[in-house]
C-alpha positions as CSV (number, residue, x, y, z in Angstrom):
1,X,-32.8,60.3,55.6
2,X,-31.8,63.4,53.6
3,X,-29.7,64.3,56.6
4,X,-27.7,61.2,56.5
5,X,-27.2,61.0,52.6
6,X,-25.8,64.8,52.8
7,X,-23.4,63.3,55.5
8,X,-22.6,60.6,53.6
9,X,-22.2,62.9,50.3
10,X,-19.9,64.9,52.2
11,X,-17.6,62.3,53.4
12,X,-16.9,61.2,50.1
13,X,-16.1,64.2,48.7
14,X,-13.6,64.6,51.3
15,X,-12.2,61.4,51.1
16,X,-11.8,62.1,46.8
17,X,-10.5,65.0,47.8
18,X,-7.9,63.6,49.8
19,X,-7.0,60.9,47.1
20,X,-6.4,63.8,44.5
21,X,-4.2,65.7,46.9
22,X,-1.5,62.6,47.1
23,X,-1.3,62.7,43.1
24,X,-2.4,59.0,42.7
25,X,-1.0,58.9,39.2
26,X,2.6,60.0,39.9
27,X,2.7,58.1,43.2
28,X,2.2,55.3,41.8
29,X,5.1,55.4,38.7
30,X,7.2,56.4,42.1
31,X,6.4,52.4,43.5
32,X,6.6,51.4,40.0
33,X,10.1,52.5,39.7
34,X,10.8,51.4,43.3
35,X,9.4,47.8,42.4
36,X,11.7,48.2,39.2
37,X,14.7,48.2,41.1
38,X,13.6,46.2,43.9
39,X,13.5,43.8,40.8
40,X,16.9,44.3,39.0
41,X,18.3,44.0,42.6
42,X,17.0,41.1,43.6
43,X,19.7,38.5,43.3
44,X,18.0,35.2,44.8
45,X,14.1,34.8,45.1
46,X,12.1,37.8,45.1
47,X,10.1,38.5,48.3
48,X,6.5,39.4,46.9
49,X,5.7,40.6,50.9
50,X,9.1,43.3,50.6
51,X,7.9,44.4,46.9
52,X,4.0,45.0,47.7
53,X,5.3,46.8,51.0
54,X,7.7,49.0,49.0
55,X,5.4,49.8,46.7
56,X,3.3,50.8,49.5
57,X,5.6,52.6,51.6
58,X,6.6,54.2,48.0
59,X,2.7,55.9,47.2
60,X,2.7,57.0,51.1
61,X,6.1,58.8,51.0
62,X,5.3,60.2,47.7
63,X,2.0,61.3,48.7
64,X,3.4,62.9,51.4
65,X,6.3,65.0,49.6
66,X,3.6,66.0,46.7
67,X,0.6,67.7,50.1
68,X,3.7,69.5,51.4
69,X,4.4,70.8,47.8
70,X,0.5,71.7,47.4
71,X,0.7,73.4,51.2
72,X,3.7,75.7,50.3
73,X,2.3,76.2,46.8
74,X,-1.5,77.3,48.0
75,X,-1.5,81.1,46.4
76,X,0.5,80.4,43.5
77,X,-1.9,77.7,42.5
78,X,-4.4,79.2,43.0
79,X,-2.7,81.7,40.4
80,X,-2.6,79.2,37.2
81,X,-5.4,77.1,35.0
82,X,-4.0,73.7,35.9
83,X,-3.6,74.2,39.3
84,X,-6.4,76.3,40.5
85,X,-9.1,73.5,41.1
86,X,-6.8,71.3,43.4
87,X,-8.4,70.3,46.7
88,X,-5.9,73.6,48.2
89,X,-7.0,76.0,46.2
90,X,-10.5,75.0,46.4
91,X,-10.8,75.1,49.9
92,X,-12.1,71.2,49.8
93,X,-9.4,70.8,52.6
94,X,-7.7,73.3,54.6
95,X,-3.9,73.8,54.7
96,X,-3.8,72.3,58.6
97,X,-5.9,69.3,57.1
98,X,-3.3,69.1,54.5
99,X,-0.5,68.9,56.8
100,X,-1.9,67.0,59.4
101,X,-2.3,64.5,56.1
102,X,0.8,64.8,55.2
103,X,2.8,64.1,58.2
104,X,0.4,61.0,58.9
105,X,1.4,59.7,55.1
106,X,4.7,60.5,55.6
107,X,5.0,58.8,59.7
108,X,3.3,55.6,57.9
109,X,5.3,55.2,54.7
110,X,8.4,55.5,56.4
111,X,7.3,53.1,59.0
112,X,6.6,50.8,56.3
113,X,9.8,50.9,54.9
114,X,11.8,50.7,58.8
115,X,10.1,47.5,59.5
116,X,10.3,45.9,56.0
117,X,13.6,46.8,54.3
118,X,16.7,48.5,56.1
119,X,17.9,51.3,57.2
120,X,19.5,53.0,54.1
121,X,16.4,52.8,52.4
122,X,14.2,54.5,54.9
123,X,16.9,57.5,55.1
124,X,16.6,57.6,51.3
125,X,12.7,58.0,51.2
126,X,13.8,60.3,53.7
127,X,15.8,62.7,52.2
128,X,13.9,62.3,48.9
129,X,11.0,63.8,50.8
130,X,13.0,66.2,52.2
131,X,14.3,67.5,48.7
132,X,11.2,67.6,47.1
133,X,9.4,69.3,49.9
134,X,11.9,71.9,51.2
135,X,13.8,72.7,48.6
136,X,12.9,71.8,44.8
137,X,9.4,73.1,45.5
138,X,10.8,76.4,47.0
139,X,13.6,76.9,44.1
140,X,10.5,76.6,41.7
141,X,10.5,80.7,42.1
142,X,14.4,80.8,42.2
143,X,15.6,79.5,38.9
144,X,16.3,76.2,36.9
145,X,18.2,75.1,39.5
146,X,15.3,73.8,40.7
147,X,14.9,71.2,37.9
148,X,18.3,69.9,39.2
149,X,17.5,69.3,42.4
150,X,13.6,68.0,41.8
151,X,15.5,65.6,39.3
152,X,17.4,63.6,42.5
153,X,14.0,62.6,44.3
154,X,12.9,62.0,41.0
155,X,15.5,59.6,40.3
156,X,15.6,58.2,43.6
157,X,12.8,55.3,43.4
158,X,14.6,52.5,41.5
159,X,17.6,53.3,43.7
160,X,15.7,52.7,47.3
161,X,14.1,49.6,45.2
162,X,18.3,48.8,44.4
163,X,18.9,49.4,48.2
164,X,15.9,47.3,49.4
165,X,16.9,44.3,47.6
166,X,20.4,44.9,48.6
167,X,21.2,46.9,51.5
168,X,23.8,48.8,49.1
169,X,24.6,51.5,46.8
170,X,26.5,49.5,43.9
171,X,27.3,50.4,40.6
172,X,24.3,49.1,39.0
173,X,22.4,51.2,41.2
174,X,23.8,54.7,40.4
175,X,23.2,53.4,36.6
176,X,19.2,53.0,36.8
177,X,19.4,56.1,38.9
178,X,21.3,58.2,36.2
179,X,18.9,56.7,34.0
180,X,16.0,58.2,35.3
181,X,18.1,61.4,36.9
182,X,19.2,62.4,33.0
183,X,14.9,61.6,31.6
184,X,13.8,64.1,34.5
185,X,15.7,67.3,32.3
186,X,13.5,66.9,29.1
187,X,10.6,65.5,31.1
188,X,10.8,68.7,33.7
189,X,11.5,71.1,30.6
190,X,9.0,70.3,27.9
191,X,6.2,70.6,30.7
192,X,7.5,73.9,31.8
193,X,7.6,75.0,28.3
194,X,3.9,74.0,27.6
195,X,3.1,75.6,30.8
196,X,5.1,78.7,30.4
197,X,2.5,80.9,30.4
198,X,0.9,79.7,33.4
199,X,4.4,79.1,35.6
200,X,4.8,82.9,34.8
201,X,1.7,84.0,36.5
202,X,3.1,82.1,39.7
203,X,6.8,82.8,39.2
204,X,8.3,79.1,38.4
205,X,11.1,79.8,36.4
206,X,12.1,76.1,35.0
207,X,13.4,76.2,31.7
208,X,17.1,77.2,30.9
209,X,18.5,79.9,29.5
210,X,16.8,82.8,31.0
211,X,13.2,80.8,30.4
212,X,12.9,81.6,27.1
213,X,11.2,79.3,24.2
214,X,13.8,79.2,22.0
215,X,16.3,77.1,20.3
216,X,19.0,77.7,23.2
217,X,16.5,76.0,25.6
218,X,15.3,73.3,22.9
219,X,18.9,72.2,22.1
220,X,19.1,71.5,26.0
221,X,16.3,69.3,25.4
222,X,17.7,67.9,22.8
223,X,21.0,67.1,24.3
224,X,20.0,65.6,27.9
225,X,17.6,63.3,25.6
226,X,20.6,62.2,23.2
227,X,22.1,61.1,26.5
228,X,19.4,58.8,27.4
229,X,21.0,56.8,24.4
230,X,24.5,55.8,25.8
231,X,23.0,55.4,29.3
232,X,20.6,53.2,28.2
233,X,22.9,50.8,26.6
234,X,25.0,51.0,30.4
235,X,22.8,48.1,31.9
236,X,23.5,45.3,29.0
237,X,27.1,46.1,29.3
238,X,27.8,45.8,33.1
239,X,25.6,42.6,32.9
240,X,22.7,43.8,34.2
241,X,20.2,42.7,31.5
242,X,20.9,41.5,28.2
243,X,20.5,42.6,24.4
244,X,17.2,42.5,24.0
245,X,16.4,45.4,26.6
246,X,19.8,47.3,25.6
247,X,17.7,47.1,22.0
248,X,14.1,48.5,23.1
249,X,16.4,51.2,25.4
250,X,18.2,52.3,21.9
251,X,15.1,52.4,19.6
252,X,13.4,54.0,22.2
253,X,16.0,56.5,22.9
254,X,16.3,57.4,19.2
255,X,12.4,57.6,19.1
256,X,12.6,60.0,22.1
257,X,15.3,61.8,20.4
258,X,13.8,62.3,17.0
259,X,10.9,64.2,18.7
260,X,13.1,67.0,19.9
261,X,14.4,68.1,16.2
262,X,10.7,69.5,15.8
263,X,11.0,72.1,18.7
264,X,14.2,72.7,17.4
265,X,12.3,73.7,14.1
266,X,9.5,75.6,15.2
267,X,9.6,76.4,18.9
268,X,5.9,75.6,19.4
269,X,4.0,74.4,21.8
270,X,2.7,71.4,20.2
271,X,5.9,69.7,19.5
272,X,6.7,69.9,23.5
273,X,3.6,68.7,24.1
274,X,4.8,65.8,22.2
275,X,8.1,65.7,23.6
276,X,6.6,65.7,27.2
277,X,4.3,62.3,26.2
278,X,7.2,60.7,24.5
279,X,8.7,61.3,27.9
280,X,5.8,59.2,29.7
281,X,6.1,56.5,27.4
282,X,10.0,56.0,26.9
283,X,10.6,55.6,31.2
284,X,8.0,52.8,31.5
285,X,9.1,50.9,28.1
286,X,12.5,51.1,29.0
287,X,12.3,49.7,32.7
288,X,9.7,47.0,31.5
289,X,12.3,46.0,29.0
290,X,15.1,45.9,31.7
291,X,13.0,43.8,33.9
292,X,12.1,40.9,31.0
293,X,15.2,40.6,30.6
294,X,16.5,40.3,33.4
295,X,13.3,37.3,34.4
């Protein structure tokens, strides 16, 4: 009996560990965003079967990019405090497991997506994976570059949910995606700058400026964040929504941006700390709004 309880122990902890290794919680804001566009896009009556299978395909594609990430990652988080207890690290799964996982995520998301939306879509998940895998997570050791290029597959889920409901790149697409592609810099920055001292140990070198916690580097978070104002008013005035949202976008935007002047100030640590929650909150509030409005 003993036997078959340690079994039975033992497959569960390798199933958890499995779960923690696709990052459920940011795989699932990646089919959020998808079913955000998917949304917005949707000009006649909304396919519930589509959305659920985007959202799907979304958190299996995503899952996917984030194990190769961990793979290619292995010694240098084993390195820092925040990173040293994934499943990798730990040795809960091996690096071939890992892979093996991966490419089966990856084989089945896209899958998803091929028999459920269209073509462009699938090549976007693609190439989102891609970017994220092969060369964001490499150019982590390079320079802030890296934050440019993680910031496209960041920004790329309310455009495949745009190109799911459409079958197009329009206007109104490349809006919602500079939307979230301009929130990744401040997002990206404020948790490098609370995590400076553990990226050093591995070599990620995010933050502008040479890496440095200064007011150089806060004033770029300052300035990509003011930018979230105009862009957010961009969907009320090409017709996409309506006042209400472009309202909640503003207030939030000047809420977002009313957190930066504190770094600014003092260059600590606790004021990105807030910066990188405001950054949590403002992306979710914002798309919400757009999508009330646009019901």
């Amino acid at each position: 009996m003993d036997k078959v309880e340690n079994i039975s122990i033992g497959i569960a902890d390798k199933a958890r560990a499995y779960v923690e290794l696709m990052k459920l919680r940011l795989s699932s804001l990646v089919a959020f965003s998808s079913g955000f566009g998917y949304v917005l896009g949707t000009k006649g009556e909304l396919s519930f079967w589509t959305l659920v299978c985007l959202s799907i395909g979304g958190i299996l594609v995503s899952g996917a990019s984030v194990t190769i990430n961990q793979v290619l990652e292995i010694p240098y988080d084993a390195l820092m405090k925040r990173t040293k207890f994934r499943p990798l690290p730990t040795r809960r799964i091996s690096g071939n497991e890992a892979i093996i996982f991966s490419v089966v995520l990856g084989i089945l998301g896209l899958g998803i997506l091929w028999f459920t939306t269209n073509l462009l879509t699938v090549l976007l998940s693609f190439v989102s994976l891609v970017l994220y895998s092969f060369i964001y997570t490499p150019l982590k050791r390079v320079g802030p570059i890296a934050v440019f290029v993680g910031a496209i597959p960041g920004a790329l889920p309310p455009l495949l949910g745009w190109t799911a409901a459409t079958g197009m790149v329009t206007y109104e697409a490349l809006i919602i995606f500079g939307i979230q592609f301009i929130w990744q810099f401040p997002h990206f920055w404020a948790i490098a700058w609370v995590a400076d001292e553990d990226y050093r140990k591995a070599g990620f070198k995010l933050l502008p400026n040479g890496g440095r916690k200064d007011l150089n580097t806060a004033i770029n978070i300052m300035m990509y964040t003011l930018f979230l104002i105009p862009l957010g008013l961009l969907p009320a005035y090409f017709g996409l929504t309506g006042l209400n949202s472009a309202i909640i976008a503003t207030f939030c935007g000047v809420a977002f941006l009313a957190q930066t002047f504190s770094l600014m100030r003092n260059y600590s640590d606790k004021a990105a700390l807030k910066i990188m929650f405001g950054s949590f909150l403002y992306l979710p509030i914002v798309q919400i709004a757009y999508l009330l409005d646009k019901i």
